[in-house]
C-alpha positions in Angstrom: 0.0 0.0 0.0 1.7 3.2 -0.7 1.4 6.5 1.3 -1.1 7.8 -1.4 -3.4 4.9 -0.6 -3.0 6.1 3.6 -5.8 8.8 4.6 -8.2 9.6 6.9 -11.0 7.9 5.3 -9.4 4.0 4.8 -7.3 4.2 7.9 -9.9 2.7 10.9 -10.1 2.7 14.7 -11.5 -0.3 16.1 -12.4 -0.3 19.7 -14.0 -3.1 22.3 -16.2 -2.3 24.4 -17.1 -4.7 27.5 -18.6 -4.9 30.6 -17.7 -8.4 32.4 -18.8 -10.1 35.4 -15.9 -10.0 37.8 -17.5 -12.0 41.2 -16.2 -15.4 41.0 -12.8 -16.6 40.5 -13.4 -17.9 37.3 -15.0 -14.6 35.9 -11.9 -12.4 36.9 -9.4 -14.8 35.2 -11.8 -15.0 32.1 -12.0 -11.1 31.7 -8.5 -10.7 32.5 -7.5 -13.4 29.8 -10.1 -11.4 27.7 -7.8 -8.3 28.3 -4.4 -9.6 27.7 -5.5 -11.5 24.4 -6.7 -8.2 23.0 -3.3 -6.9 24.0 -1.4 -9.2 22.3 -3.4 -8.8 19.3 -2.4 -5.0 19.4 -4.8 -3.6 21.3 -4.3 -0.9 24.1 -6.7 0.4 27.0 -8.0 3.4 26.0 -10.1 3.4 29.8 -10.2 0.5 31.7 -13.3 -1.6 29.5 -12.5 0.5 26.5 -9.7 -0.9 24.5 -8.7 0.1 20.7 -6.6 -0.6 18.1 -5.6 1.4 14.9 -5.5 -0.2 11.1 -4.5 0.6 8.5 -7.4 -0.3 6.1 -10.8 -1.7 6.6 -9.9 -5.2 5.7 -7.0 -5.2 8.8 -9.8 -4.0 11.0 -12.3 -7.1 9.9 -9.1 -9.6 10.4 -8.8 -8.1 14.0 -12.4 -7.6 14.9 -12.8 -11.4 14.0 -10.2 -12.5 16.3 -11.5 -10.6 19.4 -14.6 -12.6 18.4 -12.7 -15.8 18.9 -11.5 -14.4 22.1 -15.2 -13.5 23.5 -15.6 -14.7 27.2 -18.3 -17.1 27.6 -20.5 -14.2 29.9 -20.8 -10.5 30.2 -21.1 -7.8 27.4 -19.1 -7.0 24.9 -19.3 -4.3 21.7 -17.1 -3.7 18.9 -17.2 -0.6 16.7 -15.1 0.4 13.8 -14.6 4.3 12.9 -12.0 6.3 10.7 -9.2 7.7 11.3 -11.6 10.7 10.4 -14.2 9.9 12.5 -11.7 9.5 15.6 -9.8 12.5 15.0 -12.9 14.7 16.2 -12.8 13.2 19.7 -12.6 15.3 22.1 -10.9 14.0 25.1 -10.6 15.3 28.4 -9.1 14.6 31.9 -10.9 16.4 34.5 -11.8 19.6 32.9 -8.6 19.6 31.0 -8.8 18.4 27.0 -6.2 16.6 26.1 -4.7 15.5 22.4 -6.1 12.7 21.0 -4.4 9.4 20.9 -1.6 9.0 18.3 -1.7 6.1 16.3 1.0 3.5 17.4 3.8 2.8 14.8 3.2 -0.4 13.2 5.7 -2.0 10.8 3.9 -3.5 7.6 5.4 -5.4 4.9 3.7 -7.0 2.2 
């Protein structure tokens, strides 16, 4: 893919939503499994049940939302939303009443 191919449009976000029962044993170590397999696959925690991942194209994003649909806990809640790099860049973040820059994308190394 060259850099002319690369803009705000194809680029996507994907990010995880979840909300997982945590009150037995067996629930904590399934959402926390949950957690670091999305990590490994490249994903980062955006807030603590929010997690997200940048792609370069819309076909990366469908390889990576089907693995964290191969990951999916038996229980609890989860939701998975894809949005450009467009799309993302007019979120406004803020901690406390203090905005802060959006997230960068993470360097990825690609070779074809």
């Amino acid at each position: 893919m060259s850099l002319e191919g690369l803009n705000a449009y194809k680029i996507m976000w994907v990010l995880v939503f979840f909300d997982l029962p945590t009150e037995t044993k067996k629930e904590r170590k399934a959402a926390s499994q949950f957690r670091k397999d999305m990590m490994k696959d490249g994903f980062g925690m955006f807030q603590f049940s929010i997690y997200l991942r940048h792609c370069p194209s819309r076909e990366n994003a469908a390889v990576h939302i089907k693995r964290v649909k191969k990951l999916l806990p038996e229980t609890g809640h989860v939701g998975i939303l894809s949005i450009t790099d467009m799309q993302f860049g007019l979120m406004e973040v803020f901690s406390g009443r203090k905005e802060k820059p959006a997230q960068a994308p993470s360097q990825q190394l690609e070779m074809f």
